[in-house]
N, C-alpha and C positions, 0 to 999 in steps of 0.2 A: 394411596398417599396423596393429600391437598398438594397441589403448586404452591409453591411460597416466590415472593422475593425479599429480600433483605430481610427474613425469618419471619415475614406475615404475609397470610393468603391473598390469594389473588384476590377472596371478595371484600377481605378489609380496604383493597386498594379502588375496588370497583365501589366500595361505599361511598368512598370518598371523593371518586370523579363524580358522583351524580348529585353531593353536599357542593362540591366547585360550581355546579353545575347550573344550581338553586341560587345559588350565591352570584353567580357571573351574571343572572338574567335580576338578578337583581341590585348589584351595581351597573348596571346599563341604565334602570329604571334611575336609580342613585342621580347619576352624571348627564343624562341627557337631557335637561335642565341647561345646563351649564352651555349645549352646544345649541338647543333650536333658544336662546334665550331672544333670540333679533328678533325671528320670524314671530314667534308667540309672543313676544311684547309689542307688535306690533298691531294684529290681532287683536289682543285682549285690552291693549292699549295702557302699560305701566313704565313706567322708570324714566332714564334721560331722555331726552332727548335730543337730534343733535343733524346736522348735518352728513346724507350718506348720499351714493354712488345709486342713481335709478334702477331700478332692479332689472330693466331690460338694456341699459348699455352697458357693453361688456369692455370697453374702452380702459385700457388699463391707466393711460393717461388722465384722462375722465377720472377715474374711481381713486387717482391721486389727489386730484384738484380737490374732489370735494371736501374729504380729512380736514378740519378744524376750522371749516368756514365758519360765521356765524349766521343768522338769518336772513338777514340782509343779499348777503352776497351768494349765498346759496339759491336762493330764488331767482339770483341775474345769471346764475351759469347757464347759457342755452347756445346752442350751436344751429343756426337755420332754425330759428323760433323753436325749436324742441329743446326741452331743458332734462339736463343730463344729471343735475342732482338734487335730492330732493329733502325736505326736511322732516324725521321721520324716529321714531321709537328707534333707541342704539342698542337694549337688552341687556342695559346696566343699570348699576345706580344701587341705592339704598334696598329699593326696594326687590329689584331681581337678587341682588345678594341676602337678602332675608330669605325667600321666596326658596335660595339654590342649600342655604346652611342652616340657620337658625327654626326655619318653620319645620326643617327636617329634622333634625338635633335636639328639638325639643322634646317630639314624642318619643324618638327613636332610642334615646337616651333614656328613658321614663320606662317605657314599655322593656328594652333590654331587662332591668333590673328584677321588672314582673315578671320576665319570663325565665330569667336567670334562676329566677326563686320556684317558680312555676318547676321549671328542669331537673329542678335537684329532688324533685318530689314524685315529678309523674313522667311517663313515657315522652322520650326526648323526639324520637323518629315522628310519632301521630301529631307532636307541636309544632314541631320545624314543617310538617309539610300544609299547615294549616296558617302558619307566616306565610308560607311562599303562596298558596291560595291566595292571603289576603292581598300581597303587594302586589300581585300578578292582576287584579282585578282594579286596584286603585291605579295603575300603569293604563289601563282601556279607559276607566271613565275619566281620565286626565283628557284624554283625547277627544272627550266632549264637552269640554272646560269653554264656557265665554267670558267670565270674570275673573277676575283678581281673587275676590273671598273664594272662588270654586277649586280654583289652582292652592291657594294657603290649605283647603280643611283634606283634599286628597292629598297633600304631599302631607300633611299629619298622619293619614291614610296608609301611605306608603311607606313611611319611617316609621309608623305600629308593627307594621309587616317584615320588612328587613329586619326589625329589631334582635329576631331572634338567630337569626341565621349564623353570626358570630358564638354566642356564648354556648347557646345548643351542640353546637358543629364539636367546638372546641373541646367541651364537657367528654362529646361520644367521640372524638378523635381517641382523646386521654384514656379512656377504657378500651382500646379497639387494640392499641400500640405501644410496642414497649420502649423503653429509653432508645437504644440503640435506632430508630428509624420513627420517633413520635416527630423527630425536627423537621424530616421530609415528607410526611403525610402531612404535618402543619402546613409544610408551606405550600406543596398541593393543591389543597382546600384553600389556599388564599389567592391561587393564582387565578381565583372568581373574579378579584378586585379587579388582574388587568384585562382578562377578557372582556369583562364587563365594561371597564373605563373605553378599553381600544375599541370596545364594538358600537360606543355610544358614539362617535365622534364621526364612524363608517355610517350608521343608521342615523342618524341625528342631519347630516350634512346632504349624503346622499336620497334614501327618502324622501327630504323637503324640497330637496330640487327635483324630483321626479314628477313631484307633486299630482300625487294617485288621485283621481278623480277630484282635481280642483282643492282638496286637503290637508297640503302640503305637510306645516310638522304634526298633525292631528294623526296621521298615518305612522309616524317612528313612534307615538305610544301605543297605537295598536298593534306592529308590531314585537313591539317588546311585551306586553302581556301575554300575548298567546302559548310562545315558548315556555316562559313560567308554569304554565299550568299543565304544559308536556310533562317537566320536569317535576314537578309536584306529583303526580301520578306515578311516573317512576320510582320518586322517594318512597311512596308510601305502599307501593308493592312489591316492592323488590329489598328495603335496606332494612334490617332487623335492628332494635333496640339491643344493646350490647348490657351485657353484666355488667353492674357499678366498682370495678376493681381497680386497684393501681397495681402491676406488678413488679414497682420500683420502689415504692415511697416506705420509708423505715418509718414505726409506730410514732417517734417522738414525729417527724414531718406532719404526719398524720393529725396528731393530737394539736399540735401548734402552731404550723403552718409556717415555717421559716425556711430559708433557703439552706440544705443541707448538704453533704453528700451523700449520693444516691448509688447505688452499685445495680448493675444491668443481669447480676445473678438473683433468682426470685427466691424470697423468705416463706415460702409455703404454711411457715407457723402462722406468721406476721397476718399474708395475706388473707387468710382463712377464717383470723380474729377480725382484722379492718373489713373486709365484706359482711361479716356475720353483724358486726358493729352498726353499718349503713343500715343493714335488710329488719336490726331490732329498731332502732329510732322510729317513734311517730310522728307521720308529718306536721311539722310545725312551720308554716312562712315566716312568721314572725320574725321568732327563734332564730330560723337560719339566716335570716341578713341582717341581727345583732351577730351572730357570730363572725360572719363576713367583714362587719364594718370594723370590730375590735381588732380585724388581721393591718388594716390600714391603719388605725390606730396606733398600735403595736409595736411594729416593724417599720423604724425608717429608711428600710430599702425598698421597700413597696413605698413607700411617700417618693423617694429620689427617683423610682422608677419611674414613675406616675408621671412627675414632672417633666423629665425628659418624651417619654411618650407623647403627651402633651403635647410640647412644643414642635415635636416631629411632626405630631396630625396636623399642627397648624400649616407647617411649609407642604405639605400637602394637600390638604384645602385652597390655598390661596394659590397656587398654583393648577388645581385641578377646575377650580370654578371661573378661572379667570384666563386659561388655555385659549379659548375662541374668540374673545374679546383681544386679547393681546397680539394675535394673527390678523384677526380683523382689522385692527387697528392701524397695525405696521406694517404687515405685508399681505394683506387683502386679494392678490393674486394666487396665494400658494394652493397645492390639492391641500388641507390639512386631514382632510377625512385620509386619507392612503397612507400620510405620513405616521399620523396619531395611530394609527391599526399598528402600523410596525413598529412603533417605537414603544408603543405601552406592551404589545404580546408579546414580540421577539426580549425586549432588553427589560421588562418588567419579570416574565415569566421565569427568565435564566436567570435575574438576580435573586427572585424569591426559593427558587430551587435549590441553588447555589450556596444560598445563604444558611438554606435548611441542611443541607449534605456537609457544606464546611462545619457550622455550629455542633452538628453529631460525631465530629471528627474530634475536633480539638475537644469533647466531652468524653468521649471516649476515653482519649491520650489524657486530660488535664484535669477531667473532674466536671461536675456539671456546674460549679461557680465560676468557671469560664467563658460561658457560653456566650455572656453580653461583650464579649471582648470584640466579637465579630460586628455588633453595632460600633462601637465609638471606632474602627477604625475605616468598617465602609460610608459611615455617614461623614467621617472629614475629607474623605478622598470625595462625596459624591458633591461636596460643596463647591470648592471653586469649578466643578464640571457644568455645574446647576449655573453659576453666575456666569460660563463661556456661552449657552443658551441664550442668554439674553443679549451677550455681547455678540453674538453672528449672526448673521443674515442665510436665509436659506439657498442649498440644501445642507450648509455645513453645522448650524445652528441643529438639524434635526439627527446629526449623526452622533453629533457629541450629549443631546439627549437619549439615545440610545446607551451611549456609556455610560450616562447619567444615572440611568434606571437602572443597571447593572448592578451597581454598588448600592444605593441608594433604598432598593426597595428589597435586598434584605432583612430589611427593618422586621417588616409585617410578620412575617413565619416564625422567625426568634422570638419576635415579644412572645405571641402565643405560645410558643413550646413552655415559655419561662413563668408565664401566667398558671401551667399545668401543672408546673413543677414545685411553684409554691405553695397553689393554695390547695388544702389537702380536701377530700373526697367527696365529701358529704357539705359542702359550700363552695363550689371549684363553678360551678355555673352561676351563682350568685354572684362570688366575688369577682367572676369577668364579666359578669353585665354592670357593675358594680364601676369596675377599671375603665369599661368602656363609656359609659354615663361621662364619669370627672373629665375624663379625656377628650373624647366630642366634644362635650359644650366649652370644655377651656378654646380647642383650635376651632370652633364655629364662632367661636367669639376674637380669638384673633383673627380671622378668617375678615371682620370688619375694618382693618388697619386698611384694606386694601384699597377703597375707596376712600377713605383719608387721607394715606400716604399721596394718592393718586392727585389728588388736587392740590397739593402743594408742591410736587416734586415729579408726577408725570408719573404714568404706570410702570413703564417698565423700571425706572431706579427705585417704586414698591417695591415690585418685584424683587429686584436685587436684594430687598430686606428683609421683605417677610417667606421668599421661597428659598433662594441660595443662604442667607446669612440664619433662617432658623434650622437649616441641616447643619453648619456648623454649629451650632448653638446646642442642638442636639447630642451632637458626638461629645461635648462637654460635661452634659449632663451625663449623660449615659456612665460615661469614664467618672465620674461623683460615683455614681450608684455603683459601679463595681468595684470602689475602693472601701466603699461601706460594708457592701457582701467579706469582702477579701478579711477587714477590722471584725467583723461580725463573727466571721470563720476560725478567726485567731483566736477572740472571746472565748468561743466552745472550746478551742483545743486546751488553750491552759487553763477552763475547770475544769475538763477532764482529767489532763497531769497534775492538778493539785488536790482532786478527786481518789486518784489513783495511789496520790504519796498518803493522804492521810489515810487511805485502809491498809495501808502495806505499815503507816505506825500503829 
């Protein structure tokens, strides 16, 4: 007899570590952008620039003074004619935030929806590990970047690559796992994002100060590729393509794609007709993301959904691209590499888990149109915790980010569970490459509020608006969208009891 946990084998759960796995080395590749942005703009030579701290005094005084000099007086800071600050590339500006979101978002966004389409057609396992091939290879030649144009057409490179790791993953999640425990394998598979974030900030920081034969951050893209392409081997010998089946989804779900209720006992008629269904259709691209798009169309609980999502990725973005500038900035002394490792694994990891475990509970007890109830109430808790980050100074500021992330990034696991649950079988990878496209480029584009806000108002009270104020903003939307499921749900019942009286006359 197979080992099970929570009624699925040990190798659906080992599928899924080594999907995390693909995923985690490729949100390193994602983020580590964001953290050697000084050293490679400095290098490569783009964006602000601005007064900083010599790179060899380590004078914490010194590396005070220099913060917000202008040129002038930057160039008179010298102590015994050696000058302690110098004027130099900062690794911000217009153009590192294009460089960290938008150049990435473009294709990333583009390509998801090719291969979303792609997914729903042909073997999900030999694509995903030919993504992770590709980003795994544009993460090395990054690291022999001397321009500006070399850095923009690989990070196209690399957001071609990612692209598929979400919609694919998700698609083979949905077939592997059944209601009862698809919320904790979701969030599993997503706990790539924080390994990948935490380990960018450890490699990103540490690495370039090691600075391996003279290399400095040229060395944290080489090692992030290499891993990739361990793990890509792994995928592709070890993780089988699973059968295209739901064995939760009732025929109307299937046919229509609306948020329903769903019972965790299997329909054997049902299931037998929906797979046999999938395995007659000829493939058509086309076809399938007019069908996809009509679900957005449709349903305006995938619109309200959408929008919230959205605005979530946003305070996640601006927040995630803007972490080592805003250390840099204000407290320039801290380890952030040691901090950021613990604070994105430990409190990222247990809230995405957390959030998986809770949301299959209360679906359990309440039905599966409950399940977004656990966003709007962690993202209003995670909000004022998000604006005490900015309001404290370290080490207390790094602790209450840890709480932060608790709440906060349950986010990620639920949407996906809820993503599987609406859109039915045979477009379920289309319409989350689909979701994910709108969603990206909406928060890669507020993601530019932040050097905006920044010049009129100072970074960190951006901050305050576009990181803490769009998690509440979030939990608002969210709480719309489950009042429309809730109205929607109502809809069905009383056709049904008016359905019911008029055959009984």
């Amino acid at each position: 007899m197979a080992l099970t946990f929570r009624g699925e084998s040990w190798y659906s759960w080992y599928s899924v570590i080594i999907m995390m796995g693909c995923y985690a080395f490729g949100e390193l590749g994602h983020f580590l952008i964001g953290i050697v942005s000084r050293p490679l703009a400095q290098d490569v030579k783009f964006g602000d620039q601005g007064c900083l701290p010599n790179r060899t005094d380590t004078n914490k005084d010194h590396i005070k003074d220099c913060f917000g000099s202008n040129y002038t007086s930057c160039s008179e800071m010298t102590i015994n004619s050696t000058t302690y600050c110098e004027w130099n590339y900062l690794g911000s500006g217009i153009e590192y935030q294009v460089l960290a979101g938008p150049a990435f978002i473009a294709v990333f966004t583009v390509m998801g929806i090719i291969l979303g389409v792609i997914g729903d057609l042909y073997n999900r396992v030999r694509l995903l590990s030919l993504c992770v091939t590709v980003y795994s290879l544009m993460a090395i030649l990054t690291g022999f970047s001397s321009q500006y144009w070399q850095l923009i057409l690989l990070r196209f490179g690399f957001g071609a690559g990612e692209a598929g790791c979400s919609p694919l993953t998700a698609s083979i999640v949905a077939d592997k796992f059944s209601l009862r425990s698809r919320g904790l394998a979701m969030s599993l598979f997503n706990w790539g994002i924080y390994f990948g974030y935490g380990l960018a900030f450890t490699v990103g920081n540490y690495v370039t100060q090691a600075n391996i034969i003279g290399q400095g951050w040229r060395w944290s893209y080489f090692l992030t590729g290499l891993p990739g392409l361990i793990m890509m081997a792994l995928l592709i010998t070890t993780v089988k393509e699973p059968q295209r089946t739901d064995v939760v989804a009732k025929k109307a779900s299937a046919e229509e794609g609306v948020l329903s209720e769903n019972h965790p006992e299997t329909d054997d008629h049902l299931l037998a007709e929906s797979t046999n269904q999938v395995k007659q259709e000829k493939p058509n691209g086309f076809a399938t993301f007019c069908k996809a798009l009509k679900l957005f169309v449709s349903n305006p609980a995938i619109l309200m959904l959408l929008l919230a999502a959205s605005v979530r990725h946003t305070a996640s973005f601006c927040w995630a691209y803007n972490t080592q500038i805003y250390f840099n900035l204000y407290y320039p002394e801290v380890d952030l590499g040691s901090w950021m490792l613990l604070c994105s694994i430990v409190g990222g990891s247990i809230g995405i888990a957390s959030g998986g475990i809770i949301s299959d509970l209360v679906v359990s007890k309440y039905g599966i149109n409950t399940r977004l109830w656990v966003l709007v109430i962690s993202q209003a808790v995670a909000s004022p915790l998000a604006a005490m980050v900015l309001y404290l100074s370290p080490p207390y500021c790094f602790i209450t980010l840890l709480s932060a992330y608790l709440f906060a990034e349950m986010w990620f696991g639920i949407l996906f569970t809820v993503f599987v649950e609406i859109f039915p079988i045979h477009v379920r990878s289309t319409s989350i490459a689909i979701f994910i496209f709108v969603m990206n480029n909406i928060a890669s584009s507020g993601q530019l509020l932040v050097p905006t806000l920044r010049y009129y108002l100072g970074l960190r009270t951006a901050l305050y608006f576009t990181y803490a104020g769009f998690y509440g903003l979030s939990s608002v939307c969210f709480l719309c969208t489950q009042l429309i499921i809730r109205k929607q749900q109502q809809g069905r019942e009383n056709l049904a009891v008016n359905h019911k009286e008029r055959n009984e006359i």
